[in-house]
N, CA, C and O atoms as a GROMACS GRO file, in nm:
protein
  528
    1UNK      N    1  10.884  10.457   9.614
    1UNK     CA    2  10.816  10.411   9.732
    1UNK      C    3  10.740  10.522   9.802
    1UNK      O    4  10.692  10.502   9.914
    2UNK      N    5  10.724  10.660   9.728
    2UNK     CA    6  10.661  10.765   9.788
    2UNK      C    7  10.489  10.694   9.832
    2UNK      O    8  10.429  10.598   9.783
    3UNK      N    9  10.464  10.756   9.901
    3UNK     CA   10  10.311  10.724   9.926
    3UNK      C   11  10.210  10.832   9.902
    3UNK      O   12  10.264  10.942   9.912
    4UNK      N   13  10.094  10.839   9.877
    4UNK     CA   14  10.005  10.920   9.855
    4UNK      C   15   9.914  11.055   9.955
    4UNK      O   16   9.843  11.060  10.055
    5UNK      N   17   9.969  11.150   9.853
    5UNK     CA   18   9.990  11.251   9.908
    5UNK      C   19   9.797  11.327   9.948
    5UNK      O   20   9.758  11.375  10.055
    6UNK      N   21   9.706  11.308   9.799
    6UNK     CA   22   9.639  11.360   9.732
    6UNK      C   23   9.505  11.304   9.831
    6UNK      O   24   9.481  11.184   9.832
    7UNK      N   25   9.425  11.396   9.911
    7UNK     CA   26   9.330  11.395  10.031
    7UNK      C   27   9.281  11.307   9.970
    7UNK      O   28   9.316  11.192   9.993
    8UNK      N   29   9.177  11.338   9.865
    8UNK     CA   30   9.039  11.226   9.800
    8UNK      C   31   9.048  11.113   9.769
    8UNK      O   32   8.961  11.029   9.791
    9UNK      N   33   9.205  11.084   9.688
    9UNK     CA   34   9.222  11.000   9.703
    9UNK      C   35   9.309  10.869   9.788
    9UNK      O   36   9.307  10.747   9.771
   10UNK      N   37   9.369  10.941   9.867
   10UNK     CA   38   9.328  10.851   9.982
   10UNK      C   39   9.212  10.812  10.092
   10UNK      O   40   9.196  10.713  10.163
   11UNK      N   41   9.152  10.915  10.078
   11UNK     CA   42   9.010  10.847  10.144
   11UNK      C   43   8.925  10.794  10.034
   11UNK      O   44   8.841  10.709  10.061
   12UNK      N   45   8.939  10.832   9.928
   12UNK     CA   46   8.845  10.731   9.806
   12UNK      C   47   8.950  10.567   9.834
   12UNK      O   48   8.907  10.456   9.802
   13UNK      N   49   9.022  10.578   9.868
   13UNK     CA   50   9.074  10.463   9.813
   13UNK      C   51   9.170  10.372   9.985
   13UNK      O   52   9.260  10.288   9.986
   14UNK      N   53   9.102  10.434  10.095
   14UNK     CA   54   9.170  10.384  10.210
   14UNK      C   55   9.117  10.221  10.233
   14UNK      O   56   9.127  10.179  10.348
   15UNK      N   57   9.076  10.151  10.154
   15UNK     CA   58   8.983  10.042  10.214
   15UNK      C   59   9.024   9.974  10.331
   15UNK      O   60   9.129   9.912  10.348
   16UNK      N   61   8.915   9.996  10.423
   16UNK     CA   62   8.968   9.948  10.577
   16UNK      C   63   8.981   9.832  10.627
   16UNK      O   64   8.903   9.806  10.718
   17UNK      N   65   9.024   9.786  10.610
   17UNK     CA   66   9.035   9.625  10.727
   17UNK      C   67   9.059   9.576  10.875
   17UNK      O   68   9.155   9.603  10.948
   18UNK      N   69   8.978   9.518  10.895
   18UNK     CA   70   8.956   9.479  11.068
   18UNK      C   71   9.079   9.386  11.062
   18UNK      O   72   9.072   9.314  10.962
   19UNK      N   73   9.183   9.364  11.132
   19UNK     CA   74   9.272   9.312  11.183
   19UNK      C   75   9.203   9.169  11.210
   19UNK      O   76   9.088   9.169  11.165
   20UNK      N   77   9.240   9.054  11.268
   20UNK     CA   78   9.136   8.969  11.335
   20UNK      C   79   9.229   8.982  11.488
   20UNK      O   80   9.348   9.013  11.501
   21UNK      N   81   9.149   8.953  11.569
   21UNK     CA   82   9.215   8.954  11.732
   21UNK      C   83   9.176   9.088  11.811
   21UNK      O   84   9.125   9.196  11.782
   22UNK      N   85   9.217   9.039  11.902
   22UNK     CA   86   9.188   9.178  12.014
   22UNK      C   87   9.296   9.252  12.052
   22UNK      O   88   9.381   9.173  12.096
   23UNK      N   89   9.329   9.345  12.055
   23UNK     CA   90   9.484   9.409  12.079
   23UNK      C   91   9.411   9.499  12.246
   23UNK      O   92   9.292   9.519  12.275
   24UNK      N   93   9.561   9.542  12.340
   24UNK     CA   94   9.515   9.600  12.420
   24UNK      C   95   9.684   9.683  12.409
   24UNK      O   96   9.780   9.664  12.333
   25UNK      N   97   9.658   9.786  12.531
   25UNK     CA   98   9.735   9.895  12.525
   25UNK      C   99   9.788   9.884  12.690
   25UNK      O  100   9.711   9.906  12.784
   26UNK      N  101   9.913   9.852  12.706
   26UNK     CA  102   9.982   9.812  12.812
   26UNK      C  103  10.154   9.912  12.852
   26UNK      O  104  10.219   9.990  12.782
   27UNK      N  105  10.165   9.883  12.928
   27UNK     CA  106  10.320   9.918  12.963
   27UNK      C  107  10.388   9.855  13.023
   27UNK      O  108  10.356   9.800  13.129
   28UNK      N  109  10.517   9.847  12.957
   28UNK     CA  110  10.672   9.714  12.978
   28UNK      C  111  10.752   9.794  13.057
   28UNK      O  112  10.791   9.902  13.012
   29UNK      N  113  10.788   9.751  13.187
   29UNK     CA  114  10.911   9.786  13.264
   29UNK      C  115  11.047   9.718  13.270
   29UNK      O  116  11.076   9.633  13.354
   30UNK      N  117  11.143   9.772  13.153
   30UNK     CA  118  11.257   9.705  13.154
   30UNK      C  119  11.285   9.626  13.013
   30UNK      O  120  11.388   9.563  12.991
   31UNK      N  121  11.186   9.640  12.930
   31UNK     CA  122  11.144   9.596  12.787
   31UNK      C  123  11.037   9.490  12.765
   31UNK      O  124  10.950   9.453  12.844
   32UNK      N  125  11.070   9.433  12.587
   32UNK     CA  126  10.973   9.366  12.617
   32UNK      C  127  10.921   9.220  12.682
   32UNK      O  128  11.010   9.139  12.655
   33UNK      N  129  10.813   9.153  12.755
   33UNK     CA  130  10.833   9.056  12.824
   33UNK      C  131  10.861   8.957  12.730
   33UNK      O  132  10.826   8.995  12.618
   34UNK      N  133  10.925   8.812  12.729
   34UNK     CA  134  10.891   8.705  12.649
   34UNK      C  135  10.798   8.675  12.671
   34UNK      O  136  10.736   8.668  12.777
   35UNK      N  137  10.755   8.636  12.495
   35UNK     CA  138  10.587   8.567  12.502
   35UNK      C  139  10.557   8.647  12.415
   35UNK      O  140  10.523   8.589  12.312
   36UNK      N  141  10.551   8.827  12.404
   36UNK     CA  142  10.468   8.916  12.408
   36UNK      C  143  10.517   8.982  12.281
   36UNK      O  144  10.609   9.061  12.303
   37UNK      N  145  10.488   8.974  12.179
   37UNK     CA  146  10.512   9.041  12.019
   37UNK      C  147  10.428   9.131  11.979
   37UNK      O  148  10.318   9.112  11.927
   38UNK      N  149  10.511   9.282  12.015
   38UNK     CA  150  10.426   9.409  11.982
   38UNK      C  151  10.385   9.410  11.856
   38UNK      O  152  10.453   9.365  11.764
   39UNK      N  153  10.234   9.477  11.836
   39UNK     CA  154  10.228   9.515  11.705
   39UNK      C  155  10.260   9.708  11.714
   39UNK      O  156  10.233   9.782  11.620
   40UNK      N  157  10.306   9.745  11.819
   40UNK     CA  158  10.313   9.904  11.805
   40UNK      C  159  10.400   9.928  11.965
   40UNK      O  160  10.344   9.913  12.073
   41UNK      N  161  10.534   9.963  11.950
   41UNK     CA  162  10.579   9.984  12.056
   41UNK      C  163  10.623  10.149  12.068
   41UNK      O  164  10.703  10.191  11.984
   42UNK      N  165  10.570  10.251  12.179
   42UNK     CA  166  10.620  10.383  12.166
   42UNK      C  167  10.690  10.422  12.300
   42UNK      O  168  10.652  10.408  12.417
   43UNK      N  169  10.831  10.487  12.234
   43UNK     CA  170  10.932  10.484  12.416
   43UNK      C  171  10.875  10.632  12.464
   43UNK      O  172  10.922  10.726  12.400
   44UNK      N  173  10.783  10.664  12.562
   44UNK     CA  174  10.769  10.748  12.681
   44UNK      C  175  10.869  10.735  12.767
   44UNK      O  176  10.932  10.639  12.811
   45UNK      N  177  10.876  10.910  12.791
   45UNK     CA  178  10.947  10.920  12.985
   45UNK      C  179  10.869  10.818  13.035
   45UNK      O  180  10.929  10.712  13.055
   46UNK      N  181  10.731  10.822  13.066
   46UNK     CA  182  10.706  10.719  13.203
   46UNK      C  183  10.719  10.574  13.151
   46UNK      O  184  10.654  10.495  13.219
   47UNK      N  185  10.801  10.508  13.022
   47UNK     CA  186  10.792  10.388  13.026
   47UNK      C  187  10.795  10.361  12.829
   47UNK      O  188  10.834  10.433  12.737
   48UNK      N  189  10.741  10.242  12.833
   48UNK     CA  190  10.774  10.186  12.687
   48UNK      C  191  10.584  10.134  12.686
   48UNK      O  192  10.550  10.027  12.736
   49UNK      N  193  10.515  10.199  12.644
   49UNK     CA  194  10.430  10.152  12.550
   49UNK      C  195  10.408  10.071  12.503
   49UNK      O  196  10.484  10.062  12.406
   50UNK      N  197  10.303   9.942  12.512
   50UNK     CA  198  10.305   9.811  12.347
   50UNK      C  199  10.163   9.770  12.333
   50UNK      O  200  10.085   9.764  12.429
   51UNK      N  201  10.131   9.742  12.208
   51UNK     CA  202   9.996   9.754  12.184
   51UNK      C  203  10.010   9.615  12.135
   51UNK      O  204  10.044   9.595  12.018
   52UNK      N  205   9.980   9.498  12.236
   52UNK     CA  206  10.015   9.339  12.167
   52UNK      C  207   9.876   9.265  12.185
   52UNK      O  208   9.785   9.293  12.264
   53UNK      N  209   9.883   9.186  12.113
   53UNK     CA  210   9.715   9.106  12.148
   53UNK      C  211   9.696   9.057  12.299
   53UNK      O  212   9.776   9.042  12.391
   54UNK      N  213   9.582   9.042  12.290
   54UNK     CA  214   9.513   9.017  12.436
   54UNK      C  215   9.559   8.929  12.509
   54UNK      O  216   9.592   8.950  12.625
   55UNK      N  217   9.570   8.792  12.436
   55UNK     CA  218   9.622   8.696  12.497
   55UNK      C  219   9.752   8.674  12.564
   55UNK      O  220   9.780   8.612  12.667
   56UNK      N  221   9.835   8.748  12.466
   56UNK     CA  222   9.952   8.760  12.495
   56UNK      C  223  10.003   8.849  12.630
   56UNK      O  224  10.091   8.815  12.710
   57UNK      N  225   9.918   8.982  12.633
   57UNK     CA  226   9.902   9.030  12.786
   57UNK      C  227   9.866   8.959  12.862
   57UNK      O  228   9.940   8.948  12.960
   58UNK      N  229   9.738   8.874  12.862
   58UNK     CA  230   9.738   8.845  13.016
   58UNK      C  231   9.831   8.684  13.016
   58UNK      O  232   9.852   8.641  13.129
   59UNK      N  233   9.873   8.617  12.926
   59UNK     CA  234   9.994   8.522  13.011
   59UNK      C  235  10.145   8.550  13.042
   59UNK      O  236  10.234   8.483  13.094
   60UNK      N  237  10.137   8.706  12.975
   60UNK     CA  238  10.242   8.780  13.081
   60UNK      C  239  10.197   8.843  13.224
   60UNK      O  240  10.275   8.870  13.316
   61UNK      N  241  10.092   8.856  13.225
   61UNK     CA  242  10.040   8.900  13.322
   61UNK      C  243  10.043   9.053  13.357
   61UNK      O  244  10.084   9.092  13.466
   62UNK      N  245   9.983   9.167  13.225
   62UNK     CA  246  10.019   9.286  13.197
   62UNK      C  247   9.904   9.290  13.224
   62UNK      O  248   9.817   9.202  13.220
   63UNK      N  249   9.899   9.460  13.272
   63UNK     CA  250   9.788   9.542  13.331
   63UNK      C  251   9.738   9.591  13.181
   63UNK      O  252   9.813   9.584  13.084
   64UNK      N  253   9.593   9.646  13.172
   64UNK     CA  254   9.553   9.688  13.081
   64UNK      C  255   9.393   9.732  13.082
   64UNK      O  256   9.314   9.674  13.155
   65UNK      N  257   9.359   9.825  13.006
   65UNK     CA  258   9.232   9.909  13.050
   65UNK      C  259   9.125   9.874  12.917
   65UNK      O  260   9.012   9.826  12.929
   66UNK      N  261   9.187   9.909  12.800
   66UNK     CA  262   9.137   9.963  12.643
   66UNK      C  263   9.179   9.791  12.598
   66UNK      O  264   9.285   9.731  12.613
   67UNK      N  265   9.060   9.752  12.542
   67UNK     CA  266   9.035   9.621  12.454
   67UNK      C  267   9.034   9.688  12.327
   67UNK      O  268   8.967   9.792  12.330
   68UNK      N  269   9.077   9.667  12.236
   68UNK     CA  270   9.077   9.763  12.033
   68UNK      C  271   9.038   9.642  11.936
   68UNK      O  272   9.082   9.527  11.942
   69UNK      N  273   8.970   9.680  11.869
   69UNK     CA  274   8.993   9.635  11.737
   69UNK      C  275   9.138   9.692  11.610
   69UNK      O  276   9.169   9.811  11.603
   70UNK      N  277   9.191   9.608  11.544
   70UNK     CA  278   9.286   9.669  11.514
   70UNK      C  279   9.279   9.721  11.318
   70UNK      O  280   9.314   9.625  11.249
   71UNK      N  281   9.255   9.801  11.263
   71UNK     CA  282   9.194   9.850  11.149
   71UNK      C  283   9.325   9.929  11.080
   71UNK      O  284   9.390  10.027  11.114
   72UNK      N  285   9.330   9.838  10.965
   72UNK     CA  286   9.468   9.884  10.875
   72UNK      C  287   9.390   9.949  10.760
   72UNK      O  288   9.300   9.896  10.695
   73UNK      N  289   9.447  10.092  10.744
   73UNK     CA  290   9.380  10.182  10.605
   73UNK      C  291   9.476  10.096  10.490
   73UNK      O  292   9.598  10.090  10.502
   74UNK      N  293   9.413  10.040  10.396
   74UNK     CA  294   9.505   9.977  10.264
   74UNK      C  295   9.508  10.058  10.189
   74UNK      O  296   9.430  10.033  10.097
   75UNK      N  297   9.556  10.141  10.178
   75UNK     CA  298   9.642  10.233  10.110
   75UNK      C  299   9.770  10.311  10.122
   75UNK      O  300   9.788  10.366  10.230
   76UNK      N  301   9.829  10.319  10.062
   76UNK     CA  302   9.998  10.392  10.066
   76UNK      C  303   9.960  10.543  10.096
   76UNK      O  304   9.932  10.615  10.000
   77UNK      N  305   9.958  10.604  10.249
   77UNK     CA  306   9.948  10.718  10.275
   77UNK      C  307  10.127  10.784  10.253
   77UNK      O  308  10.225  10.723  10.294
   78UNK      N  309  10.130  10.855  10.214
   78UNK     CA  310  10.275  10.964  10.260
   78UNK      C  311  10.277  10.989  10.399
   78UNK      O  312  10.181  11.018  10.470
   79UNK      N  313  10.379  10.976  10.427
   79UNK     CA  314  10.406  11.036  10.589
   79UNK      C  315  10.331  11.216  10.612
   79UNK      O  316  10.271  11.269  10.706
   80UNK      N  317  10.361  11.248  10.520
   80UNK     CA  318  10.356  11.418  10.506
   80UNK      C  319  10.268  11.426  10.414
   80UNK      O  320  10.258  11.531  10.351
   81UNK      N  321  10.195  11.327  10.391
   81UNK     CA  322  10.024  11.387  10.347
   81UNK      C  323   9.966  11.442  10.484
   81UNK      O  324  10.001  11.423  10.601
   82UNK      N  325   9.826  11.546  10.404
   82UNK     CA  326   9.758  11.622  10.509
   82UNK      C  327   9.654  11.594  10.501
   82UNK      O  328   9.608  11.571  10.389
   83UNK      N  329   9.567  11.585  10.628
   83UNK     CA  330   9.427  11.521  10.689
   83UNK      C  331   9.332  11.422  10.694
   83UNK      O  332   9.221  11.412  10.746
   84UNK      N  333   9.422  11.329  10.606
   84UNK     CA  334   9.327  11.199  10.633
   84UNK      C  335   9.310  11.163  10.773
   84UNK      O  336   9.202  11.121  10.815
   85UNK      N  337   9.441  11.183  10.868
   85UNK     CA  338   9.396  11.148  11.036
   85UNK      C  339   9.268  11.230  11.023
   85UNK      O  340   9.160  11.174  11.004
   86UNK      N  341   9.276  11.330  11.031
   86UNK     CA  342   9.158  11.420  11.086
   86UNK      C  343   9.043  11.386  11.002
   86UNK      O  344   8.935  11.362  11.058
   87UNK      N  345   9.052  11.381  10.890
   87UNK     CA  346   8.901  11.324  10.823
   87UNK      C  347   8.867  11.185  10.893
   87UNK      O  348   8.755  11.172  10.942
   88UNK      N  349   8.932  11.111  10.898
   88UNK     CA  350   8.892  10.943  10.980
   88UNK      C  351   8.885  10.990  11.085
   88UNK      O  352   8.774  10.970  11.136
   89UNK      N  353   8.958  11.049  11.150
   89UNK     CA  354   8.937  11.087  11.315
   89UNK      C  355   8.801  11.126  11.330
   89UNK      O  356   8.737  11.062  11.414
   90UNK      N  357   8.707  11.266  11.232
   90UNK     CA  358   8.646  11.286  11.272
   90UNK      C  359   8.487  11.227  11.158
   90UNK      O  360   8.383  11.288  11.135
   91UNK      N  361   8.532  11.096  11.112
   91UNK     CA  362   8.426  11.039  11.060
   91UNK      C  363   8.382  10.949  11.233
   91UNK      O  364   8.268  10.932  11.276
   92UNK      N  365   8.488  10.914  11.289
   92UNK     CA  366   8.493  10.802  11.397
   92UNK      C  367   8.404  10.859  11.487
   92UNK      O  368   8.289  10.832  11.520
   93UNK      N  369   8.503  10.966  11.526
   93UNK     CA  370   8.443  11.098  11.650
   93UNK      C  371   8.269  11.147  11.632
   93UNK      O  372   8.206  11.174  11.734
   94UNK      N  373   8.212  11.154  11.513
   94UNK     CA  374   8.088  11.180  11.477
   94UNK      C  375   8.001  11.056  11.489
   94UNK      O  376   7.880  11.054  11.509
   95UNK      N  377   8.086  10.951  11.474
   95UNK     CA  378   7.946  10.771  11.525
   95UNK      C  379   7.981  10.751  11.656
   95UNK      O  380   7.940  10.646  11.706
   96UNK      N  381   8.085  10.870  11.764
   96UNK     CA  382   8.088  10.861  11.897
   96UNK      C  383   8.132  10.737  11.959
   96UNK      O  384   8.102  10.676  12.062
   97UNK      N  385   8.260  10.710  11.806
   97UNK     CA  386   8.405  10.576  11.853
   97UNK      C  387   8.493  10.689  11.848
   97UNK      O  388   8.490  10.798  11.791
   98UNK      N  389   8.622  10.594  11.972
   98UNK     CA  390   8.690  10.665  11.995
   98UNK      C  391   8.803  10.593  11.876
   98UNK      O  392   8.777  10.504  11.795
   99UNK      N  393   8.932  10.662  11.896
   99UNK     CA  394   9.017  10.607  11.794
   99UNK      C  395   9.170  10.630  11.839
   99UNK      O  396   9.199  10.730  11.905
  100UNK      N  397   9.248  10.552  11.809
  100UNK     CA  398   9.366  10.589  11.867
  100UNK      C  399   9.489  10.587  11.688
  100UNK      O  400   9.502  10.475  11.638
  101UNK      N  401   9.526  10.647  11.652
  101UNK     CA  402   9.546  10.603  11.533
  101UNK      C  403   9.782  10.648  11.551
  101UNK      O  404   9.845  10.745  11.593
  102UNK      N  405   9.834  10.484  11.479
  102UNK     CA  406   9.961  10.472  11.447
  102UNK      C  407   9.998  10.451  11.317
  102UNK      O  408   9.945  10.366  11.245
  103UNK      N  409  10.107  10.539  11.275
  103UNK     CA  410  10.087  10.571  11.135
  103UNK      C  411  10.258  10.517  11.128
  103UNK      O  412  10.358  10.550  11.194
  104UNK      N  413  10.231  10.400  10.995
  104UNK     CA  414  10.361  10.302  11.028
  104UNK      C  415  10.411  10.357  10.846
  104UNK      O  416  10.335  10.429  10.781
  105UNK      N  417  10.531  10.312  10.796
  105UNK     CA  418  10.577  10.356  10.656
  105UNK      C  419  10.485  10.316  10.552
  105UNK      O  420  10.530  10.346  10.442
  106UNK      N  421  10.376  10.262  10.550
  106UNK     CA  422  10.270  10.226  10.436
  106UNK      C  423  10.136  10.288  10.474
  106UNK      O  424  10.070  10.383  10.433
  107UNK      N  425  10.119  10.180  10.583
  107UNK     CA  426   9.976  10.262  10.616
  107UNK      C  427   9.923  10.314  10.734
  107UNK      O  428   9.975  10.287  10.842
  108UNK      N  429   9.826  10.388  10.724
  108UNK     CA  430   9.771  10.377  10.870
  108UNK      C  431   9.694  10.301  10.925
  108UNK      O  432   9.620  10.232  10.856
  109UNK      N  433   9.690  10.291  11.107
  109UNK     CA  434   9.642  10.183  11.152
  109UNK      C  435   9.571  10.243  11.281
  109UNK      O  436   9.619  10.319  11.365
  110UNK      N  437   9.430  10.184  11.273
  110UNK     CA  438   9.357  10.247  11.375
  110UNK      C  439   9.317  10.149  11.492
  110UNK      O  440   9.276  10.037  11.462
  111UNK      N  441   9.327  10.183  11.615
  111UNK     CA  442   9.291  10.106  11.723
  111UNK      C  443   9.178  10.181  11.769
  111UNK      O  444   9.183  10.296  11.811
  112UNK      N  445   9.024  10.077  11.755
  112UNK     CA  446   8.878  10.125  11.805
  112UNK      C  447   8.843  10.042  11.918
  112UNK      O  448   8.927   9.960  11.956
  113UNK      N  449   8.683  10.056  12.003
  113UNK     CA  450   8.679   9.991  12.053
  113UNK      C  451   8.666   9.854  12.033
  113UNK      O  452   8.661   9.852  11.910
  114UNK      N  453   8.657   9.747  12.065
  114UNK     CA  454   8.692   9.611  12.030
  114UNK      C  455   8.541   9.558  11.985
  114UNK      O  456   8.514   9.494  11.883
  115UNK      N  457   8.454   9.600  12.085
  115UNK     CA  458   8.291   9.563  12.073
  115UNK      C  459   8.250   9.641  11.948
  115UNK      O  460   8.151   9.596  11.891
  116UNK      N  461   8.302   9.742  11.900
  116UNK     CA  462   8.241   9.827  11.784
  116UNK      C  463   8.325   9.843  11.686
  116UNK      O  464   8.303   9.935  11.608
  117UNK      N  465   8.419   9.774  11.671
  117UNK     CA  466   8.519   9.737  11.522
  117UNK      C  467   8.448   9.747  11.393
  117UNK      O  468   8.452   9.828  11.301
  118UNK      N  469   8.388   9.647  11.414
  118UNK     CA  470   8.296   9.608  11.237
  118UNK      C  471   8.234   9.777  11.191
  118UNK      O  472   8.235   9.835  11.082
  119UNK      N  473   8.186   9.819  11.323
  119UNK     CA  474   8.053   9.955  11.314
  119UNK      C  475   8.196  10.055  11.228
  119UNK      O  476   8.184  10.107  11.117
  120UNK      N  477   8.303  10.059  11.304
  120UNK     CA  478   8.402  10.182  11.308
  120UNK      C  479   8.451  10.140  11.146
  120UNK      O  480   8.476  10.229  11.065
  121UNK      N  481   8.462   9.971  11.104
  121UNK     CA  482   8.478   9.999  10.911
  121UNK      C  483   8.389  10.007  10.870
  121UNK      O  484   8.415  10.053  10.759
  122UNK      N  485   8.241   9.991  10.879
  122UNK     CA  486   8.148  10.051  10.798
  122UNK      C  487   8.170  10.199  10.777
  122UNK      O  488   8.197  10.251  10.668
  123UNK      N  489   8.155  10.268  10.906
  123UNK     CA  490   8.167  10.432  10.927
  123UNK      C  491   8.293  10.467  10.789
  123UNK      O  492   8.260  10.543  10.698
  124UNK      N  493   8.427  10.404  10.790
  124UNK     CA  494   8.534  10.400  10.723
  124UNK      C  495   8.486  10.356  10.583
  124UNK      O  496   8.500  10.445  10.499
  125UNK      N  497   8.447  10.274  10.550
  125UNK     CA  498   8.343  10.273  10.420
  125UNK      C  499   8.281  10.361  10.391
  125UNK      O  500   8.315  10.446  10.308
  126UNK      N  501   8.173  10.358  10.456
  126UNK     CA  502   8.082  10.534  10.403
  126UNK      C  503   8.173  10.616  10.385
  126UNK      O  504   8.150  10.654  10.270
  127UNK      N  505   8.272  10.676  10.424
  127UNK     CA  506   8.368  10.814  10.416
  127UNK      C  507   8.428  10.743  10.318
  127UNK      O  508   8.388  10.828  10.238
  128UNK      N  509   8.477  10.679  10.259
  128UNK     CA  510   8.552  10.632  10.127
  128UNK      C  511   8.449  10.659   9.996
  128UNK      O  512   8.468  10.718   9.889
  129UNK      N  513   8.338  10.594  10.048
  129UNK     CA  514   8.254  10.629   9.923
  129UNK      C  515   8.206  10.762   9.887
  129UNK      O  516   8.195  10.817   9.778
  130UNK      N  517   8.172  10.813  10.042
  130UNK     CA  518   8.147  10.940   9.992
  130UNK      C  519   8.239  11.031   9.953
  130UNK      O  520   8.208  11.150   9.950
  131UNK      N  521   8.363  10.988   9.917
  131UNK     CA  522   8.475  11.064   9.892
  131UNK      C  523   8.502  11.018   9.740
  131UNK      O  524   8.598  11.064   9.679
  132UNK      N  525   8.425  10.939   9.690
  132UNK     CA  526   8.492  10.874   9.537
  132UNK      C  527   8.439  10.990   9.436
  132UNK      O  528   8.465  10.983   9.316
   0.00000   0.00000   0.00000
């Protein structure tokens, strides 16, 4: 079940996928609300973190700033492979999207802006190809 260690080819071979839905980035006081099924929960001192779809925030009635698109790399990264964040980070960072990226036991998963999703897997395309 190791995952892939080897730079090129995980960016030759990350093929990106847009999630469908809108995810936003909120904070739970006291856990999580009913209703509300994280796709990414992280425990902070100031609180518990959850990155759940849109809808689901506001009929809990959660505060929230950042609308995302949600973009799964399909490929088996290793935990302790080195720089694919930073190569995607800074394919993103260079088309001047921002990126928030959670790296789960298979793959990684990037949260962009919501209006520029599609733009942020093309960008993720080009860097795959130009990596084959």
């Amino acid at each position: 079940m190791t995952g892939e260690t080897d730079l090129q080819t995980l960016l030759s071979g990350m093929r990106p996928e847009l999630n469908p839905g809108r995810y936003v980035f909120t904070m739970a006081e006291g856990g999580v609300p009913s209703g509300v099924t994280p796709v990414v929960t992280v425990a902070e001192h100031e609180g518990l973190t959850l990155v759940v779809p849109q809808a689901e925030a506001d009929a809990a009635g959660m505060a929230y700033d950042y609308v995302a698109g949600w973009i799964t790399l399909r490929v088996h990264s290793a935990l302790a492979s080195i720089g694919l964040t930073a190569a995607v980070s800074r394919a993103l960072a260079d088309a001047e999207l921002s990126c928030n990226v959670v790296a789960g036991f298979h793959h990684d998963h990037l949260f962009v802006p919501y209006e520029r999703a599609e733009e942020a897997v093309d960008v993720l395309r080009q860097l795959a190809r130009a990596s084959s």
